[in-house]
PAVOGU-41206 format. One record per residue (C-alpha): residue in three letters; x, y, z. Coordinates in pm, whole numbers, padded with zeros to 5 digits, always signed. Last residue first. Layout:
BEGIN
AlaXYZ
...
This chain:
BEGIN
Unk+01606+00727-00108
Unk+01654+00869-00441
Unk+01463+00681-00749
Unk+01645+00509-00986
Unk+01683+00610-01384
Unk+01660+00976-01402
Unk+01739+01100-01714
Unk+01408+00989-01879
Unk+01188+01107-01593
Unk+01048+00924-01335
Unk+00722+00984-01266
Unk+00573+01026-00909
Unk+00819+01275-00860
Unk+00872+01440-01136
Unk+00438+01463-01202
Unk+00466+01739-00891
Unk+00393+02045-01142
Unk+00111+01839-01319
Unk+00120+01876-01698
Unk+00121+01545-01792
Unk-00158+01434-01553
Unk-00388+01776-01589
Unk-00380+01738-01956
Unk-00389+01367-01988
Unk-00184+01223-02320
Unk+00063+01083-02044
Unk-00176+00878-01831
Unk-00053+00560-01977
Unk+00321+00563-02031
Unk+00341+00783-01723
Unk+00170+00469-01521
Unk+00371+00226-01699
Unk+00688+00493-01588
Unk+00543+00480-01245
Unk+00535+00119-01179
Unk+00864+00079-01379
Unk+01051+00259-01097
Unk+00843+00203-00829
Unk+00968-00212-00869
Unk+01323-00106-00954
Unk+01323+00115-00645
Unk+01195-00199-00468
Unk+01437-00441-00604
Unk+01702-00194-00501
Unk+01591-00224-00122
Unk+01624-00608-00199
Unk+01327-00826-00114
Unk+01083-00956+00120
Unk+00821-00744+00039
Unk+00797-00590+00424
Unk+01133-00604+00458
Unk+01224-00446+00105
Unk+00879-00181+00197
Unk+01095-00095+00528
Unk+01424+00023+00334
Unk+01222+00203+00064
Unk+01099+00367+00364
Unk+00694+00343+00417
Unk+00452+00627+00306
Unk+00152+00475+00420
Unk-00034+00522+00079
Unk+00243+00639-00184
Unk+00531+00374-00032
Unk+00290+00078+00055
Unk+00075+00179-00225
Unk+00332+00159-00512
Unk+00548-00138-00376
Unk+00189-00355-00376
Unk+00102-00218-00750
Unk+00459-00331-00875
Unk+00470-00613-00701
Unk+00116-00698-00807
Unk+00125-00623-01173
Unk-00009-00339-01248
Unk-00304-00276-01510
Unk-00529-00236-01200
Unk-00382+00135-01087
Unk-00381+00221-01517
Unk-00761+00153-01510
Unk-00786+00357-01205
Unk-00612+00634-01296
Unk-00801+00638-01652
Unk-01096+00612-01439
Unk-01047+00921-01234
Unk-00917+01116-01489
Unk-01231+01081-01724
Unk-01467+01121-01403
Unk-01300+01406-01273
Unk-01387+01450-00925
Unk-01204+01179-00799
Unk-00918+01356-00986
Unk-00932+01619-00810
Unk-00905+01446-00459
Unk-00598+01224-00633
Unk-00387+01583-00694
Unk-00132+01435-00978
Unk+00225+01352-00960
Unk+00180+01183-00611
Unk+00281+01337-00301
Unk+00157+01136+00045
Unk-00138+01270+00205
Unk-00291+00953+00224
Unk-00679+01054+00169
Unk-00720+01060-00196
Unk-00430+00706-00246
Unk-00720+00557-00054
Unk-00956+00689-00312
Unk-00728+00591-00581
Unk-00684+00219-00425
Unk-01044+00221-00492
Unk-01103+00324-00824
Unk-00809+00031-00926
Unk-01005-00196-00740
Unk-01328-00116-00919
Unk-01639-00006-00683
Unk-01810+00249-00932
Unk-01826+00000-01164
Unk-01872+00092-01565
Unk-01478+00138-01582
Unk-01474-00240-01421
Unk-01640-00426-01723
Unk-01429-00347-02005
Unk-01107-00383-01724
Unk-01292-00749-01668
Unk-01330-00808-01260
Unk-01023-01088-01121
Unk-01140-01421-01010
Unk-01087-01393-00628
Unk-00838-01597-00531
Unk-00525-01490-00637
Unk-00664-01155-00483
Unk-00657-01352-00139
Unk-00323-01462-00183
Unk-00195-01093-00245
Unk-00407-00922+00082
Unk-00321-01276+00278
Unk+00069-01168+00174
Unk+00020-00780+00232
Unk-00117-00786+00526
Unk+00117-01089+00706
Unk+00411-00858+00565
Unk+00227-00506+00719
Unk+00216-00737+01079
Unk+00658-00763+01043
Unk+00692-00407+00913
Unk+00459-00275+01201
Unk+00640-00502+01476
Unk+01002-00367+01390
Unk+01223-00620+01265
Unk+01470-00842+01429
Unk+01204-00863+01696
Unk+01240-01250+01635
Unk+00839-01223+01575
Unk+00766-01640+01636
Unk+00625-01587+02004
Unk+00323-01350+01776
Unk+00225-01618+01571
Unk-00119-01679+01715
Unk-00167-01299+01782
Unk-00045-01236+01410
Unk-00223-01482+01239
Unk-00534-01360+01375
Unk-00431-01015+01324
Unk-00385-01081+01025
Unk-00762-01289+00938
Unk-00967-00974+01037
Unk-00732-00766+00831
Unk-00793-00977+00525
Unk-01159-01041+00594
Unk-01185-00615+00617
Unk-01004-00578+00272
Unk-01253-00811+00116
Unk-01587-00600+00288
Unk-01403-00287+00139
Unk-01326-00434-00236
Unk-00999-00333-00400
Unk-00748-00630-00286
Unk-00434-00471-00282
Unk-00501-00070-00161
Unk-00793-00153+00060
Unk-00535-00415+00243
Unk-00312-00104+00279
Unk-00615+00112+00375
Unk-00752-00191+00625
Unk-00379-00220+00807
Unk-00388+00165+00841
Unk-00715+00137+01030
Unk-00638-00171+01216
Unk-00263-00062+01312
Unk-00328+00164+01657
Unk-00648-00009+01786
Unk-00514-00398+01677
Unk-00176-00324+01872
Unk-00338-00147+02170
Unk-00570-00421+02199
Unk-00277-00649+02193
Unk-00244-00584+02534
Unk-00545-00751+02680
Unk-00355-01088+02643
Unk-00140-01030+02922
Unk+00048-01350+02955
Unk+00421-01275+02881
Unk+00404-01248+02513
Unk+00093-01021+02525
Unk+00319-00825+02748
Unk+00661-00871+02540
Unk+00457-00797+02216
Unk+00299-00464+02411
Unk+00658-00370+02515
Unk+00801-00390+02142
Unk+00540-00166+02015
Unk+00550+00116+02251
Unk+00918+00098+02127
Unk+00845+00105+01759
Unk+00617+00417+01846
Unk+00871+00630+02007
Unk+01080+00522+01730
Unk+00843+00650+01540
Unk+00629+00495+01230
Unk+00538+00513+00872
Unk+00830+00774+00903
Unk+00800+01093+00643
Unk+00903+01130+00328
């Protein structure tokens, strides 16, 4: 899987934090231009609701300018911002009172339909082809219904590794846990997925279904 980002990247990273740090406030501009998209897809992914996901972002980078002479640099900057994401994404979901699963099937604008359409545009492998299924109505909201049934580790793990393709390695930073936490976490994320999207034709029979399934042999997911 490929780096969420470069060293290259990293680096760029670390000199706009020491120039906002040192005075020049203009130069977190490059920080909110390069991260706000991605930020908004992985807030997408969590929260489900477009105008929602765009508060959350709004309100990290907030955080994250005021906060920014607390980032020990012990982590990368994208890792560090992604955890300020991820916990106003998860606090603001707390929040919200959460739609039915009768009632959401019926709505175009579900969470768990939304976090598919992200997952349509992340070019990450999944065990099914998302853009098709957006097209099939049946798959589509048997994806998203399944999406919404997980609990939010499991769902958060899930998109930052299948959405912006993150290192087991980075998503334990970012989650604040053990790497083998996180393999855990994917783990039974995709075996309640398997358990169920199984009885769908184009799910069960998918030739990359291995790897966003695990199968019964294989217990923990290789790095």
């Amino acid at each position: 899987m490929r780096e969420a980002v470069s060293r290259a990247e990293a680096a760029r990273d670390a000199q706009c934090v020491a120039r906002v740090l040192a005075g020049d406030a203009e130069a977190f501009r490059d920080l909110f231009d390069r991260y706000r998209q991605r930020a908004f897809i992985l807030a997408l992914g969590v929260v489900g609701n477009p105008e929602d996901a765009s508060d959350v972002v709004q309100d990290a980078f907030v955080r994250a300018y005021k906060n920014l002479a607390s980032f020990a640099g012990s982590s990368s900057f994208y890792t560090w911002f992604y955890r300020i994401v991820i916990n106003l994404a998860i606090d603001h979901k707390r929040r919200v009172k959460r739609v039915k699963l009768d009632d959401f099937a019926e709505q175009g604008g579900s969470e768990g339909a939304i976090a598919l359409e992200a997952l349509a545009f992340s070019n990450q492998p999944l065990g099914f082809d998302p853009r098709k299924a957006l097209l099939d109505g049946e798959l589509s909201r048997r994806i998203a219904l399944a999406l919404a049934e997980l609990s939010e580790a499991h769902r958060t793990a899930l998109v930052l590794r299948e959405i912006d393709g993150l290192s087991y390695e980075e998503i334990a930073d970012v989650m604040a846990c053990s790497k083998g936490t996180v393999m855990s976490r994917l783990f039974h994320a995709r075996k309640n997925m398997q358990a169920k999207l199984l009885d769908l034709k184009d799910f069960s029979t998918s030739e990359a279904s291995a790897e966003f399934i695990p199968t019964s042999q294989r217990q923990t997911e290789e790095p």
